[in-house]
NUTI-476277 format. One record per residue (C-alpha): residue number from 1; x, y, z; residue in three letters. Coordinates in nm, 4 decimals, decimal comma. Example, Ala and Ser with C-alpha at 12.3 -4.5 7.8 and 13.67 -1.06 7.14 Angstrom:
REM residues 2
 pos        u        v        w code
   1   1,2300  -0,4500   0,7800  ala
   2   1,3670  -0,1060   0,7140  ser
//
This chain:
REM residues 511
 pos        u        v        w code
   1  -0,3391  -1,0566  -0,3111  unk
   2  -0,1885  -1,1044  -0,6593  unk
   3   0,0095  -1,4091  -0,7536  unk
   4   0,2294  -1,3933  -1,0668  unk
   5   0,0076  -1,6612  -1,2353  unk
   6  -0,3099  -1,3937  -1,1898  unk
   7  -0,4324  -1,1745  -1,5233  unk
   8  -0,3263  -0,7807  -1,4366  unk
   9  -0,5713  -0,5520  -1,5670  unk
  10  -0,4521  -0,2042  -1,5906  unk
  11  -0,5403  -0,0402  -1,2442  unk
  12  -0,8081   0,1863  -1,3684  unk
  13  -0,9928  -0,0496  -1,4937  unk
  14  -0,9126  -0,3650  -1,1887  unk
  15  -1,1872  -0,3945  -0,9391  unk
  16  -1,0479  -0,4389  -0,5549  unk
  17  -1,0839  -0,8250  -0,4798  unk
  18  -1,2767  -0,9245  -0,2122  unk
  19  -0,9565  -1,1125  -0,0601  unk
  20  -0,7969  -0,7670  -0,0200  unk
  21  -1,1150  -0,5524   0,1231  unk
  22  -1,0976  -0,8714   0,3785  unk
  23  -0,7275  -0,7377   0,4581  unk
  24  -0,8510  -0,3813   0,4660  unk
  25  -1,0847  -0,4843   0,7070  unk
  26  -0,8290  -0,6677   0,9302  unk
  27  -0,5880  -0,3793   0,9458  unk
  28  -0,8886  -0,1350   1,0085  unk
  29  -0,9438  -0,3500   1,3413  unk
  30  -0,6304  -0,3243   1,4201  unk
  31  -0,6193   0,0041   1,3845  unk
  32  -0,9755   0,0523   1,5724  unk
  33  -0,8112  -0,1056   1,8458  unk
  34  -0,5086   0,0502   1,8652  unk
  35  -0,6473   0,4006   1,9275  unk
  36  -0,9088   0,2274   2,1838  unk
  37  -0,5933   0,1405   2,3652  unk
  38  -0,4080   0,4537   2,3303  unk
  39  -0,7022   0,6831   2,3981  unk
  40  -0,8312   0,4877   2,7311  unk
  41  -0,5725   0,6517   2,9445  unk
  42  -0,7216   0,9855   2,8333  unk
  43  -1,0840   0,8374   2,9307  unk
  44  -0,9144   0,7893   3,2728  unk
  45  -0,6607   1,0152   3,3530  unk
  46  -0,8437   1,2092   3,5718  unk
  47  -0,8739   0,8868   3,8025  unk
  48  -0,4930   0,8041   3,7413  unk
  49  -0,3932   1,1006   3,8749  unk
  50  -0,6010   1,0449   4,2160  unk
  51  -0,3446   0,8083   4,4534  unk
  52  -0,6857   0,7118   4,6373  unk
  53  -0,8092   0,5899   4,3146  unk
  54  -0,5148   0,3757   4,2359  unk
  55  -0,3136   0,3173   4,4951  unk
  56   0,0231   0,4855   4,4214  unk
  57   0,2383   0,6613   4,6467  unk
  58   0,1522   1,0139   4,5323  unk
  59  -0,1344   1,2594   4,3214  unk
  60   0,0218   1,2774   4,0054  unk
  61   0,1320   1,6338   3,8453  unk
  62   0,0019   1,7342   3,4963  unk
  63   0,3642   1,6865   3,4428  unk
  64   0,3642   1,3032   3,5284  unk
  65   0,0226   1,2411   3,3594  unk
  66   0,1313   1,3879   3,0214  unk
  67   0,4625   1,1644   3,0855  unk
  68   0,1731   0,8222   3,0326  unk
  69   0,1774   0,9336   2,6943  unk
  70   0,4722   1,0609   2,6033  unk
  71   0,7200   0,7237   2,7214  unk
  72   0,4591   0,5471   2,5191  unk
  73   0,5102   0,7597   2,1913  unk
  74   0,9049   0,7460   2,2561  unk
  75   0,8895   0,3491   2,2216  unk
  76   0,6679   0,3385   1,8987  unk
  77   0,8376   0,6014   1,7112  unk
  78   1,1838   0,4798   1,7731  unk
  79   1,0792   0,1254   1,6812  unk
  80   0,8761   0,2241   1,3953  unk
  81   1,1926   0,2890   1,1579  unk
  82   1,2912  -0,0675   1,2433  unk
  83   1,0361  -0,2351   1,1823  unk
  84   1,0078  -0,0567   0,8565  unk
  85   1,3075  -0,1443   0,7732  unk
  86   1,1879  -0,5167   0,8526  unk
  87   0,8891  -0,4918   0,6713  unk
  88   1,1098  -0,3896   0,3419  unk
  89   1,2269  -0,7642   0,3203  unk
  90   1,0404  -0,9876   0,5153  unk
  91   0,6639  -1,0973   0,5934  unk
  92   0,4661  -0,7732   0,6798  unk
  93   0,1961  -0,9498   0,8593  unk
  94   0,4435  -1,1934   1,0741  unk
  95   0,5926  -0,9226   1,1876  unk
  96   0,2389  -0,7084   1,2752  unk
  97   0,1417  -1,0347   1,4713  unk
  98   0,4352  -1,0495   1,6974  unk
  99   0,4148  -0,6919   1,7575  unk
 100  -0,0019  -0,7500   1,8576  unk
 101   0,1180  -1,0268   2,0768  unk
 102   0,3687  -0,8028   2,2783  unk
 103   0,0792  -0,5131   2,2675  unk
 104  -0,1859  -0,7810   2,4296  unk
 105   0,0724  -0,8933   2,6984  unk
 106   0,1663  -0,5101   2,7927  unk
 107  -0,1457  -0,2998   2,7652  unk
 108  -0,3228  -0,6203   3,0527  unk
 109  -0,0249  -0,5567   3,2123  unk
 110  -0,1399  -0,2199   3,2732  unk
 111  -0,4245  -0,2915   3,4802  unk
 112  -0,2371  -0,4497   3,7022  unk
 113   0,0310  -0,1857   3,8649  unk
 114   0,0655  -0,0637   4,1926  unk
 115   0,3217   0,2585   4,1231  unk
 116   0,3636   0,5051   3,8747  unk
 117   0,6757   0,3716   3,7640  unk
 118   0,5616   0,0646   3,6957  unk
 119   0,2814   0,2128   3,4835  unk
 120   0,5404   0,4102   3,2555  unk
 121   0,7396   0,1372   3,1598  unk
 122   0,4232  -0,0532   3,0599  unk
 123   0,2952   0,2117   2,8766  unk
 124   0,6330   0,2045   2,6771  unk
 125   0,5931  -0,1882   2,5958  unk
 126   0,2621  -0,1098   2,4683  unk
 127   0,4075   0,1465   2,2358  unk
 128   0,6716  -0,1231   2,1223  unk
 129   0,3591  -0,3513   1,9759  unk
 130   0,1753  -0,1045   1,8019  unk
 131   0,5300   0,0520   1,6196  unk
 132   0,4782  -0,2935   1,4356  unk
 133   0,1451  -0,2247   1,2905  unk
 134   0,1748   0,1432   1,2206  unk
 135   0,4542   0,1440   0,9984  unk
 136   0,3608  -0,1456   0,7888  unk
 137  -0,0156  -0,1458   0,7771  unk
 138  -0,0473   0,1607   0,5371  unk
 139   0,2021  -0,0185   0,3111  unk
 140   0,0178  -0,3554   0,2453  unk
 141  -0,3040  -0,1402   0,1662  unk
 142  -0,0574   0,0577  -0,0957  unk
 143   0,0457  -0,2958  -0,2455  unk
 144  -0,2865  -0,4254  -0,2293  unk
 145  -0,4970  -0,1359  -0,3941  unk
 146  -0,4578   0,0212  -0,7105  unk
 147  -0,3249   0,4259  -0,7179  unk
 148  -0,6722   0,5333  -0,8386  unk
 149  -0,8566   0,3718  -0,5974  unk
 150  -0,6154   0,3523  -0,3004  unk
 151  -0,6998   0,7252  -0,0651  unk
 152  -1,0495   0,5854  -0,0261  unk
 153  -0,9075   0,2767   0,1064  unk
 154  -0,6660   0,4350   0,3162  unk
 155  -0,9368   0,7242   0,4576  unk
 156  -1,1229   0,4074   0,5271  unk
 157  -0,8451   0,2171   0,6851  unk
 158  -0,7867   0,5507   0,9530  unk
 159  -1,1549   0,5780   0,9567  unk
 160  -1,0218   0,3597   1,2970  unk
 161  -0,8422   0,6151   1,4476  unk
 162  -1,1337   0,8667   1,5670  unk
 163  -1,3922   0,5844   1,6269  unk
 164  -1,1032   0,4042   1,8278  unk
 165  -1,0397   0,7002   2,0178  unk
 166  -1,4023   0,8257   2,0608  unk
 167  -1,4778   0,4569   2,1670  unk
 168  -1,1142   0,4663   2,4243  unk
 169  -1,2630   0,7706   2,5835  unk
 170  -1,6210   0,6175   2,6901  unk
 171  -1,4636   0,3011   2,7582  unk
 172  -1,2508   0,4622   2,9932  unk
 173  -1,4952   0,6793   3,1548  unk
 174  -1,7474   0,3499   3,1902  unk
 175  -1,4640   0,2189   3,3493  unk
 176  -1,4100   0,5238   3,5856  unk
 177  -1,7987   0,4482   3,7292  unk
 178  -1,6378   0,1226   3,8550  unk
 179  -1,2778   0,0373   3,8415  unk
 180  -1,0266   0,2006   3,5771  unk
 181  -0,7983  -0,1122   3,5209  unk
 182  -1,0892  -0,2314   3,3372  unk
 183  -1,0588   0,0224   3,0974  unk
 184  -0,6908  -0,1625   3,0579  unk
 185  -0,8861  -0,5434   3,0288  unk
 186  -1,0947  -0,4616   2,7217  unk
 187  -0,8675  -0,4723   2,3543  unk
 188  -0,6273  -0,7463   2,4566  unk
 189  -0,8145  -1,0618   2,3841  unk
 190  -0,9168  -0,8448   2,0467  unk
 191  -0,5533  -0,7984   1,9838  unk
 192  -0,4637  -1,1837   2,0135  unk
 193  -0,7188  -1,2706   1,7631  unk
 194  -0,6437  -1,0201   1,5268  unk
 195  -0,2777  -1,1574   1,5557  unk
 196  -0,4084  -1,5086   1,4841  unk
 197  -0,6279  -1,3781   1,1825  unk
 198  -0,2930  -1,1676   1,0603  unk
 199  -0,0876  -1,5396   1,0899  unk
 200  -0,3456  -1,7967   0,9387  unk
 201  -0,5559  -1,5557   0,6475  unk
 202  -0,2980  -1,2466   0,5712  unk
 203  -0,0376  -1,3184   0,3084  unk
 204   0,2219  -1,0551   0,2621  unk
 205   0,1877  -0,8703  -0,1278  unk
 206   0,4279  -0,8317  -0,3637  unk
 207   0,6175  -0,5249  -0,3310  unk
 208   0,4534  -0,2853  -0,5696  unk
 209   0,2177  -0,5321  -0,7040  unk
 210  -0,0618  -0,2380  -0,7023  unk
 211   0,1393  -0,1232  -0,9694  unk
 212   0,0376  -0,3374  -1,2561  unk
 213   0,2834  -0,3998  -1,4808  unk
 214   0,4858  -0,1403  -1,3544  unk
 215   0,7938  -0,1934  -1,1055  unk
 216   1,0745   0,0469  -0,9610  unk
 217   1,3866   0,0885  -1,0275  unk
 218   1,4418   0,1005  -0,6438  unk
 219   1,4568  -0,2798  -0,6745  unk
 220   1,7584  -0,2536  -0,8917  unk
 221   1,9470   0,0163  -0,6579  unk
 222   2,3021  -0,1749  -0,4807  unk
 223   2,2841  -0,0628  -0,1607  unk
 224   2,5641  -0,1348   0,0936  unk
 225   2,5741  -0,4798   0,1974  unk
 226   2,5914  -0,3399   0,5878  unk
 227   2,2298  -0,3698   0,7227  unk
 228   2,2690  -0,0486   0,9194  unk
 229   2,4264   0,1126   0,6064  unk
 230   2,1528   0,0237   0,4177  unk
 231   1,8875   0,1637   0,6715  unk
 232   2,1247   0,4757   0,6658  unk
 233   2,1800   0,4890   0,2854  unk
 234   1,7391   0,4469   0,2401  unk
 235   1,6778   0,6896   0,5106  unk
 236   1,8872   0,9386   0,3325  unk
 237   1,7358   0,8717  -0,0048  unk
 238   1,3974   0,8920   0,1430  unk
 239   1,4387   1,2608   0,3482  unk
 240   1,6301   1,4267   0,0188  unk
 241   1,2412   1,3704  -0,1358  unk
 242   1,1056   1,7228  -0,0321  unk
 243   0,7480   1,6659  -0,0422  unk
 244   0,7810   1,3919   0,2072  unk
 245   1,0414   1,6227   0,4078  unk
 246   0,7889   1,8846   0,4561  unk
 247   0,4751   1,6994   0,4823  unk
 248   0,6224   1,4653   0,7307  unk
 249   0,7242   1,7757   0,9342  unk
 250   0,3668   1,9136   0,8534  unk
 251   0,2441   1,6097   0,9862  unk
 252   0,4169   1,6238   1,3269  unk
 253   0,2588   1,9662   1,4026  unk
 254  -0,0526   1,8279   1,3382  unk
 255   0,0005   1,4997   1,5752  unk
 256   0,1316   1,7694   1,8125  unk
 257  -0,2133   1,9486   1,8043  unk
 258  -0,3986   1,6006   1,8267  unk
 259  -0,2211   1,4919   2,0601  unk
 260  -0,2711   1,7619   2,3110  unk
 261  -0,6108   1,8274   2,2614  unk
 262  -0,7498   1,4576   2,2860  unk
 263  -0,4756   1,4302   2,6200  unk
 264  -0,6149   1,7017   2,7945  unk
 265  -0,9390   1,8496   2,6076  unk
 266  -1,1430   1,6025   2,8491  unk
 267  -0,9436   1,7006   3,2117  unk
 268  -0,9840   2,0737   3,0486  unk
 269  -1,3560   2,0919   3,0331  unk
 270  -1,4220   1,9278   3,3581  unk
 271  -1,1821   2,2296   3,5487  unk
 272  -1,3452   2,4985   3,2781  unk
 273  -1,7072   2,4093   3,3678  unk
 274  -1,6288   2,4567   3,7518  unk
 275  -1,5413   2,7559   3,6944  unk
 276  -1,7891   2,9070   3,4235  unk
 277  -2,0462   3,1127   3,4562  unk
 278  -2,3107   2,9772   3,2383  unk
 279  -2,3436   2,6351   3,1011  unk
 280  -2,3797   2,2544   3,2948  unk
 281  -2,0931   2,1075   3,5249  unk
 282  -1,9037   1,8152   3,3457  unk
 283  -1,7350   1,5072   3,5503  unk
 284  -1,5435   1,2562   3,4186  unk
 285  -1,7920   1,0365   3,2499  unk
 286  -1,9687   1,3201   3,0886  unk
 287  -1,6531   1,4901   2,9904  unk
 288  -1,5021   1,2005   2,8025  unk
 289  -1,8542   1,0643   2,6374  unk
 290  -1,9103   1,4079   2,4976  unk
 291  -1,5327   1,4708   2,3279  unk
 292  -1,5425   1,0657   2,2443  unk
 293  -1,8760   1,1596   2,0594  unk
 294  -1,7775   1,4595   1,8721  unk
 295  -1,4124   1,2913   1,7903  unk
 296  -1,6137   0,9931   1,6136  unk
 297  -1,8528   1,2006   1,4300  unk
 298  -1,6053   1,4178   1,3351  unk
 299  -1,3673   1,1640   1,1913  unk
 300  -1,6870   0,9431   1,0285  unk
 301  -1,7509   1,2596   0,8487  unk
 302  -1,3996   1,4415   0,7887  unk
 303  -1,1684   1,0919   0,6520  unk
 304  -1,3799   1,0185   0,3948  unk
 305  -1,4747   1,3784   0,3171  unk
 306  -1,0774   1,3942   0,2623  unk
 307  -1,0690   1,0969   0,0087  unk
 308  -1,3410   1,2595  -0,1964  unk
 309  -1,2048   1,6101  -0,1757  unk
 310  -0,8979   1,4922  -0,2650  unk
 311  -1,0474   1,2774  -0,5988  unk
 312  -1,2510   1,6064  -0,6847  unk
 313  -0,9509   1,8829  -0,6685  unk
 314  -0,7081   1,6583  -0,9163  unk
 315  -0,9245   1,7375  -1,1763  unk
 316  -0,8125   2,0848  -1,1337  unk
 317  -0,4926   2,0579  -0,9807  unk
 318  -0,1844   1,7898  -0,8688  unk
 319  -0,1338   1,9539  -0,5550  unk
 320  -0,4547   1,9036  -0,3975  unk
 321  -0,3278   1,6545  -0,1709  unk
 322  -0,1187   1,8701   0,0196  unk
 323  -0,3181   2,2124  -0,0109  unk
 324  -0,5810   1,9846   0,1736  unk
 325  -0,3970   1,9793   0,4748  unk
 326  -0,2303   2,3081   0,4334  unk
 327  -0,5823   2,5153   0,4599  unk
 328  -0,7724   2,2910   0,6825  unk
 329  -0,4995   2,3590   0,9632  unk
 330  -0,4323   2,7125   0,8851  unk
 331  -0,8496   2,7553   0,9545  unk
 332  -0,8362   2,4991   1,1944  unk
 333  -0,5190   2,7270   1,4514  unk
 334  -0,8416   2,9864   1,4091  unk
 335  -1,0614   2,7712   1,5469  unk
 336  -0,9216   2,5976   1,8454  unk
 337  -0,8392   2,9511   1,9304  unk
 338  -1,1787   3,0328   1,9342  unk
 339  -1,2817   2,7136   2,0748  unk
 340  -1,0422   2,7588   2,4134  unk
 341  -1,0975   3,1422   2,4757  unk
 342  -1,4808   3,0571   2,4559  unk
 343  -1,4506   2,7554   2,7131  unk
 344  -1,4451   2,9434   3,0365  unk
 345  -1,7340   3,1681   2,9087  unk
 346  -1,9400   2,9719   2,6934  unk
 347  -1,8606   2,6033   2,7488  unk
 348  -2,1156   2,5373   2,4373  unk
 349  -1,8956   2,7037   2,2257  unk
 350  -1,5907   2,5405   2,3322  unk
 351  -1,7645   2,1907   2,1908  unk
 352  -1,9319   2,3614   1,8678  unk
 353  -1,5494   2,4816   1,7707  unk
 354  -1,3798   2,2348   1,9031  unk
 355  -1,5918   2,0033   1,6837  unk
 356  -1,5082   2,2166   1,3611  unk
 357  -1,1267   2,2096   1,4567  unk
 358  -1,1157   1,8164   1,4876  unk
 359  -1,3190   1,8118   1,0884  unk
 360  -1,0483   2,0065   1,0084  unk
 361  -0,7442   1,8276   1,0955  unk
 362  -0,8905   1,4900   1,0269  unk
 363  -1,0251   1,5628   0,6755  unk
 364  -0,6364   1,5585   0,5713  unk
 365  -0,5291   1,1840   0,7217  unk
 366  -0,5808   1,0177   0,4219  unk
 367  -0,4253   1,2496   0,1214  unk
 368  -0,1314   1,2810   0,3732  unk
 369  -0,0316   0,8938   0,3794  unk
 370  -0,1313   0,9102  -0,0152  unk
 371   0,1292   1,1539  -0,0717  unk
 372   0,4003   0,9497   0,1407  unk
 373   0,3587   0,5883  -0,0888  unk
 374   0,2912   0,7914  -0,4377  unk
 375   0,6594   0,9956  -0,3536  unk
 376   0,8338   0,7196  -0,2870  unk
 377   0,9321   0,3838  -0,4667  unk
 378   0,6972   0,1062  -0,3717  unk
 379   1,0535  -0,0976  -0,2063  unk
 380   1,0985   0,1670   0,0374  unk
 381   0,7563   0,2408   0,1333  unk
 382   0,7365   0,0474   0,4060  unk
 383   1,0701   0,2431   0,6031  unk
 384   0,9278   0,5507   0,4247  unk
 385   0,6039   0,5253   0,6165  unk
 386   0,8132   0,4438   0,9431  unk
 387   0,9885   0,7457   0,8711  unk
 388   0,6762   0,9734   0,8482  unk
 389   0,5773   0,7719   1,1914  unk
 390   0,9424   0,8524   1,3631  unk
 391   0,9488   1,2477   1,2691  unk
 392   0,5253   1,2991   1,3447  unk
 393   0,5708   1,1675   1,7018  unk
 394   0,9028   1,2715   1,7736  unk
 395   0,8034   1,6499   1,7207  unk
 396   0,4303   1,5928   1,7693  unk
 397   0,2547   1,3949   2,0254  unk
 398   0,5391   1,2366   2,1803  unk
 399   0,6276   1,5822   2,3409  unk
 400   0,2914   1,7889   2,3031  unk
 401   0,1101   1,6347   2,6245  unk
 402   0,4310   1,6397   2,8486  unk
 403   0,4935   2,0298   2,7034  unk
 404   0,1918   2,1308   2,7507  unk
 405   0,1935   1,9544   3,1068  unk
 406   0,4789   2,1546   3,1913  unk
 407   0,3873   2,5092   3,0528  unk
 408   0,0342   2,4442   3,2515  unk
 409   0,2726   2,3660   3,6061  unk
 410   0,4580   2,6852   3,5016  unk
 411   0,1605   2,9115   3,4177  unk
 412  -0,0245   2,8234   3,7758  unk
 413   0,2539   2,9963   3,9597  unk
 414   0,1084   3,3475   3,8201  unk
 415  -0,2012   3,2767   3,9248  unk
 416  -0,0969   3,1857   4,2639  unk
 417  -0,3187   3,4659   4,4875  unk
 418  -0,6393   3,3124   4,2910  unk
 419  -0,8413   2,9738   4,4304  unk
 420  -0,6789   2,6715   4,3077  unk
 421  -0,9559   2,5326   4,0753  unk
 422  -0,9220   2,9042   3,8883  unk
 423  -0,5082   2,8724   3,9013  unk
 424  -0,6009   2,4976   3,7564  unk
 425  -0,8205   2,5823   3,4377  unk
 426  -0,6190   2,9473   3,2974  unk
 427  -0,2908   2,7403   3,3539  unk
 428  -0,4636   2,4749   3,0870  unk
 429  -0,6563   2,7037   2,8931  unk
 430  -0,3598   2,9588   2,8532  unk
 431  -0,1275   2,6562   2,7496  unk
 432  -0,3382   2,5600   2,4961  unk
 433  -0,2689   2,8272   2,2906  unk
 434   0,0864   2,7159   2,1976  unk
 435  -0,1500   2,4731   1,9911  unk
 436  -0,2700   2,7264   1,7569  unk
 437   0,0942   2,8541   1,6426  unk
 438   0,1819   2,4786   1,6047  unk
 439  -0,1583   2,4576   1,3884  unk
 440  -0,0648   2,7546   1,1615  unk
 441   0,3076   2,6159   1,1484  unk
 442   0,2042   2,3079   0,9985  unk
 443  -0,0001   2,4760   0,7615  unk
 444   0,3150   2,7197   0,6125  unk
 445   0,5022   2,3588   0,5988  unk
 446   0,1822   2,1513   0,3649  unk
 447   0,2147   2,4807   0,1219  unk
 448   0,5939   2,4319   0,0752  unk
 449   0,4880   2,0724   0,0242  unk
 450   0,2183   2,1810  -0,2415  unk
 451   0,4837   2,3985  -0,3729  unk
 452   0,7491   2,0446  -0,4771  unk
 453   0,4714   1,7955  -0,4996  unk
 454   0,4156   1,7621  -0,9258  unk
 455   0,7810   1,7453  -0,9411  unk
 456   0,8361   1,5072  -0,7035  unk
 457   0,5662   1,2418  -0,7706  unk
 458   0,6369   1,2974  -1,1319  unk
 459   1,0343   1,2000  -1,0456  unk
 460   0,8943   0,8732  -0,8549  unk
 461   0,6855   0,7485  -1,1869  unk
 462   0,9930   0,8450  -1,4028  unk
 463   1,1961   0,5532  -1,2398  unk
 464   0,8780   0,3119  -1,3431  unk
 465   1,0375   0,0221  -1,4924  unk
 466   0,7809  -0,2314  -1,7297  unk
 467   0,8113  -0,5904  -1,6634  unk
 468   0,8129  -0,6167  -2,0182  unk
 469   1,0942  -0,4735  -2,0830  unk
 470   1,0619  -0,0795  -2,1564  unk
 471   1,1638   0,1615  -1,9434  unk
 472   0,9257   0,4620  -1,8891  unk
 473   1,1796   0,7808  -1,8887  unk
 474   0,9395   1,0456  -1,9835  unk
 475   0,6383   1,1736  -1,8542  unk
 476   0,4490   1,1794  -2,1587  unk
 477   0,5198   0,7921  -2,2198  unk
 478   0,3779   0,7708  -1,8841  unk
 479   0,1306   0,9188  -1,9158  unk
 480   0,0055   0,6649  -2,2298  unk
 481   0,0859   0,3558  -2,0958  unk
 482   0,0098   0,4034  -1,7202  unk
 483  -0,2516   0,7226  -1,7025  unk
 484  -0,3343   0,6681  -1,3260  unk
 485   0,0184   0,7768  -1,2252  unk
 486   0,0614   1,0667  -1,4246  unk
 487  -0,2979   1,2428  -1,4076  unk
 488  -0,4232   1,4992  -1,6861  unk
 489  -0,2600   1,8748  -1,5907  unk
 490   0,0941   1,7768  -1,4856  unk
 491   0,2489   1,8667  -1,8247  unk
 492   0,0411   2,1750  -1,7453  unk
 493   0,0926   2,2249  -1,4076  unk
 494   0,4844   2,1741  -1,3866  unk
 495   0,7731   2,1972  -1,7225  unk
 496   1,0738   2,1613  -1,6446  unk
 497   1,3345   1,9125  -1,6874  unk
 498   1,3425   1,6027  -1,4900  unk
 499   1,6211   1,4040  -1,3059  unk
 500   1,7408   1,1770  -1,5766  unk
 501   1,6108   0,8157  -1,5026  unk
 502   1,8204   0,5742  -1,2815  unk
 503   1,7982   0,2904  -1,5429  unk
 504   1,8443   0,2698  -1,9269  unk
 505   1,5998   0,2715  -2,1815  unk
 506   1,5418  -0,1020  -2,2481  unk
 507   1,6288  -0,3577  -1,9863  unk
 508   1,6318  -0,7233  -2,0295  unk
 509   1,2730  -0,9062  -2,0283  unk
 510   1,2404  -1,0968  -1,7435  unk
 511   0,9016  -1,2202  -1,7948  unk
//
């Protein structure tokens, strides 16, 4: 972290400290462990579901089982915007401890129910905790690590996310071979040190201090004095940005497709191979080793891929960010089409393409939460990444396991005259497919993103305020005295006149 007594190099030229790849490092456990958590009721689902496996009063419906994750999304995307708001003006890693604490306490809590009920509101606790680190994680890396340098950070920071998962699945299906609420007994006493760690060695970065010598304006907007009209009043200024309208909405189609095919991929190929003609039978175990496998390769692979991509394409172009995204899920709906028409009949198939589909959607993580922090001033990044959190899970995998649950209840009903463990797999397989369109929607949405990205990034430098004094109002001024933020080819790619600046042309020094 920078203090104000520190030498700034310009941020081309500053190497990342070793103090802030330590923070990286922190937050990417957190992160590992967060998706270990959230992806171990996958890993056991099939076991849930059984009442003589756990107890409950009842077998659990696909309906009920995609309800685990859905109460759980509910909590940490309504939270999220809070906490955002919270992180905007007061210690970022405080508050990311407490909210570990409360995950610790809820996710052990787990492994101790005896009804369904009971379960659900746990699960919902759990998502409380992690709505901490999620929204204000991503931010501290963006005020930690320079613009030029900060996607490979980030792509390593959600690097996490398919090796938590992958590593949530076999977990959970290690735990099946004994009891599952061990699979609920192994992140907690992880979580509780991380939250120490985040209390004793984390200090909270200056707003913007990535920046340089370069602040926003936003810290000179008057907002109302009303807390809630202020979250109102930012929340407003942050949606009118269009590129973060429309990759945020982007986003949630993709979370939708993630979130339905790591939910039920695993339950899918177990009822698929039972049915095939050709290919091995998968249990529980197998079924979750082999997608936890694939889903960490893939991710290994794809998130870093993404941050490289990303630096190679902005020599040609300022959109590459978002037309990153936009063609890896319009090839990826093609794929998981493939990959779940091909399960019943080639179940080899189904894990070659389902493989391709998960490089696909992964390889655009990283450029995504680039574009949210580079579109919007470094004050309100924090409630601008809670934002991007609230509208991904509220139309993505909040409601994609729990839809899907439902449309696979409906479908069985036509296939009532066949044997129940056919009626089981078409109902899942057939419900899949609402996937795909979601895939391909998200794609049309990243291309209208590509379409007001120059303009808008180029708007967010233009309210760049020096610390010496001079405010930047042009985009050729920008582009000499802070070249990272205003790449070669934007004069090329986009003229046109800008919004005038929110701030006049000389301010008072304050240094």
């Amino acid at each position: 972290m920078l203090s104000d007594e520190e030498p700034r190099a310009p941020p081309e030229e500053r190497r990342v400290r070793m103090k802030e790849i330590f923070v990286v490092w922190v937050l990417f456990l957190i992160n590992l462990f967060n998706y270990i958590d959230r992806y171990t009721v996958a890993g056991v689902l099939a076991l849930i579901m059984q009442k003589e496996k756990t107890g409950f009063s009842h077998d659990l419906s696909d309906s009920e089982a995609g309800l685990l994750t859905t109460v759980f999304i509910i909590s940490y995307m309504i939270l999220s915007p809070l906490f955002g708001f919270l992180g905007d003006r007061y210690n970022r890693p405080m508050l990311i401890a407490v909210g570990l604490v409360l995950w610790a306490a809820s996710t052990l809590a787990c492994s101790f129910v005896t009804e369904y009920w009971q379960l659900l509101v746990f699960r919902a606790f759990v998502g409380v905790g992690e709505a901490s680190y999620a929204a204000l994680a991503p931010t501290i890396i963006g005020d930690l690590i320079p613009a030029n340098q900060r996607t490979f950070y980030l792509s390593f920071f959600f690097i996490g996310t398919p090796v938590g998962g992958a590593l949530g699945y076999i977990i959970g299906g290690e735990a099946g071979k004994h009891n599952w609420r061990w699979a609920f007994r192994v992140s907690p006493p992880f979580c509780l040190v991380l939250a120490l760690v985040m209390i004793v060695l984390v200090k909270d970065p200056e707003r913007g201090g990535s920046e340089d010598d370069l602040a926003t304006v936003s810290q000179e907007i008057r907002s109302p004095d009303n807390p809630i009209m202020q979250l109102l009043y930012e929340t407003w200024s942050i949606l009118k940005i269009k590129t973060f309208l429309f990759s945020s909405i982007a986003f949630a189609c993709l979370a939708f497709v993630i979130g339905a095919i790591t939910y039920w991929v695993p339950v899918f190929v177990q009822r698929a191979s039972s049915i095939a003609t050709h290919g091995p039978r998968y249990d529980n175990t197998s079924a979750n080793f082999i997608f936890g496998v694939l889903a960490c390769v893939s991710g290994l692979v794809s998130i870093p891929f993404g941050s490289v991509l990303s630096k190679f394409i902005e020599r040609y172009t300022q959109k590459g960010d978002a037309l990153i995204n936009a063609y890896g899920l319009w090839v990826g709906s093609i794929t998981l089409f493939i990959a779940i028409f091909s399960a019943t009949k080639w179940i080899y198939g189904f894990w070659l393409f389902c493989f391709i589909t998960q490089l696909l959607v992964f390889v655009g993580w990283a450029p995504n939460t680039a574009m949210v922090l580079y579109t919007c001033p470094p004050r309100m990044r924090s409630l601008a990444s809670a934002i991007n959190i609230l509208l991904s899970h509220l139309f993505g995998d909040a409601i994609s396991p729990t839809i899907q649950g439902k449309l696979s209840d409906s479908i069985k009903h036509a296939f009532s005259d066949f044997d129940i463990s056919i009626s089981d797999c078409y109902a899942l397989e057939y419900s899949f497919f609402l996937s795909c369109f979601v895939c391909l929607l998200g794609s049309v949405f990243y291309f209208l993103a590509a379409e007001n990205l120059i303009r808008d990034r180029m708007i967010a430098n233009d309210t760049l305020v020096s610390r010496r004094g001079t405010a930047i109002s042009n985009v050729s001024a920008l582009s000499r005295s802070h070249p990272i933020n205003a790449p070669t080819g934007f004069r090329d790619e986009y003229e046109g006149p800008l919004t005038q600046p929110l701030i006049s042309s000389q301010c008072d020094d304050s240094d």
